[in-house]
C-alpha positions in Angstrom: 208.3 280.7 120.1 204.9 282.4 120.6 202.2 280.6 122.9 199.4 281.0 120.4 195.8 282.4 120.7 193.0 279.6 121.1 190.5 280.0 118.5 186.6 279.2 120.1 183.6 278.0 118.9 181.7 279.3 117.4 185.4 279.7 115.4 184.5 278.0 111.8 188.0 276.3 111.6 186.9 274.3 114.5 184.7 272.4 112.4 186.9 272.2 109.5 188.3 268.6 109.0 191.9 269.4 108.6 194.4 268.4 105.5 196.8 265.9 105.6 200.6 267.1 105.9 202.0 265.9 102.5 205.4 267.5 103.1 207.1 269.1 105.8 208.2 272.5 105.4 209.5 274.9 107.3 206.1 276.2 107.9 205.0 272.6 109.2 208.3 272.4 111.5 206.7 276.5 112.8 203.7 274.9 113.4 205.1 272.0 115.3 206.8 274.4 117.8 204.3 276.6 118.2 201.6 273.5 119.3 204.6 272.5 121.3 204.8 275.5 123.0 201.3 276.3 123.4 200.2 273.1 124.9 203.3 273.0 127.2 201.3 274.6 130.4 199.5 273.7 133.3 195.9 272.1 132.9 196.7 271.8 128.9 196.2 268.0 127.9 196.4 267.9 124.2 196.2 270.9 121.2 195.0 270.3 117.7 196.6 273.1 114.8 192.7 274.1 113.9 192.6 275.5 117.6 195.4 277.5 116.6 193.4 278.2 113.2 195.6 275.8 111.0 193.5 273.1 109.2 196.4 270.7 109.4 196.3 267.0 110.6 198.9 267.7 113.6 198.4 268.3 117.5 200.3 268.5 120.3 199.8 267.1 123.7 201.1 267.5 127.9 200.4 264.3 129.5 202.2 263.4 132.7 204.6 266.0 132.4 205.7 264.3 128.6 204.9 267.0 125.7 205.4 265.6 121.9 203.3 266.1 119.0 202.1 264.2 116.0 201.4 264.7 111.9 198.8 263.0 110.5 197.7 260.9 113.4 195.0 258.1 112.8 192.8 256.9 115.4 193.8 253.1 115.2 192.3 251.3 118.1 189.6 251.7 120.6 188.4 249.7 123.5 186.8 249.9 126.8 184.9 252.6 128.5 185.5 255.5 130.3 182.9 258.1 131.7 184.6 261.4 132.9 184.5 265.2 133.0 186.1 266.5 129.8 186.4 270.2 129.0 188.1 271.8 125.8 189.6 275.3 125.2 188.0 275.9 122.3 185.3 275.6 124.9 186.3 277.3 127.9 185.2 276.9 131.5 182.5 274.3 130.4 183.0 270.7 132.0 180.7 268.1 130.9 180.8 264.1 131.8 181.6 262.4 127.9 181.9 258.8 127.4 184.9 257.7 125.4 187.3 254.6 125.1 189.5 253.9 128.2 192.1 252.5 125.5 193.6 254.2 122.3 196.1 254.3 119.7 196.9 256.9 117.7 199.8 256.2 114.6 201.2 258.9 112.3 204.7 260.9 111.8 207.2 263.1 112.8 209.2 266.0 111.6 211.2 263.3 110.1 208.9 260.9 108.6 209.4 258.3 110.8 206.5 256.1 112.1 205.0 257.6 116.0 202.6 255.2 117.7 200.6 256.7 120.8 198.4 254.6 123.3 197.4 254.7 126.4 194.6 254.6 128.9 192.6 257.2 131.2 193.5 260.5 130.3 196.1 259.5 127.5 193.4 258.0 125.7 190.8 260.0 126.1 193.0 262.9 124.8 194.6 260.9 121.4 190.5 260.3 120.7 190.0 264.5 121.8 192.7 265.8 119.7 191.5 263.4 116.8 187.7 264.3 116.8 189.0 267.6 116.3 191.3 267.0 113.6 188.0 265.5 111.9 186.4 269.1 112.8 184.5 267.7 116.2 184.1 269.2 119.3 183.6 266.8 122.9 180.1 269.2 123.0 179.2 266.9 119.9 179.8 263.5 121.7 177.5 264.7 124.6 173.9 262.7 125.5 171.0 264.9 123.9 169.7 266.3 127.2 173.8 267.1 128.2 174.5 268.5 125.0 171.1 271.2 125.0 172.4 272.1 128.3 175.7 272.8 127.7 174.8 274.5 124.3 172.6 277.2 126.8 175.8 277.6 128.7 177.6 278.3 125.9 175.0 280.8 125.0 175.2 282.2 128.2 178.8 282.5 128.4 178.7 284.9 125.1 
């Protein structure tokens, strides 16, 4: 399969929030390979179908060298803190430090309606709460501090 383009913002279908997969069709089982095989390269943590410009519930992710997906995902649990550098590419080349939950859990599906549970800490969690904001049609840019966010926002600008 195709590695698919990576839609940018200011790309509207970023801030769509995305459908819920009510059946899976051979168009849902396309878009599951193609997330698959898009996210499945260095530096590539996670992949949400809007940044591929479907408005699905349904991302992919690369962490430790384990690639999966999941449909419908649901941001379960959160706790702790983490502070880190967190870039995006929908927002490329722009790194800012965004506070999230050092735990998450993420459930939804699979291709075959079973029941996938994600968690984990660090980077796993961090990417299940990524991957979900953008489901709901967020980008990290939104989760910045005020004076963080105008900044990067004039980078952005820049980088156009």
């Amino acid at each position: 399969m195709p590695i698919r383009e990576i839609r940018v913002i200011p790309d509207p279908v970023l801030r769509t929030v995305c459908d819920q997969i009510s059946t899976i069709t051979p168009a849902v089982r396309h878009l599951v390979q193609d997330l698959v095989d898009t996210v499945d390269d260095p530096g590539r943590a996670g992949l949400s179908a809007n940044q591929i410009g479907i408005s699905l519930r349904a991302f992919s992710y690369n962490i430790e060298g384990k690639v999966g997906y999941v449909l419908n995902p649901v941001l379960e649990e959160t706790s702790g803190e983490q502070d880190g550098e967190e870039g995006c590419l929908s927002v490329p080349g722009l790194w800012y430090p965004t506070r999230r939950a050092d735990y998450a859990r993420v459930r939804g599906i699979d291709l075959d309606g079973h029941t996938v549970v994600l968690e984990g800490r660090g980077i796993m969690g961090r990417m299940l709460q990524h991957e979900c904001d953008h489901l709901d049609g967020h980008v990290y840019l939104d989760r910045l501090e005020k004076d963080v966010r105008r900044k990067a926002m004039r980078e952005l600008r820049g980088a156009r």
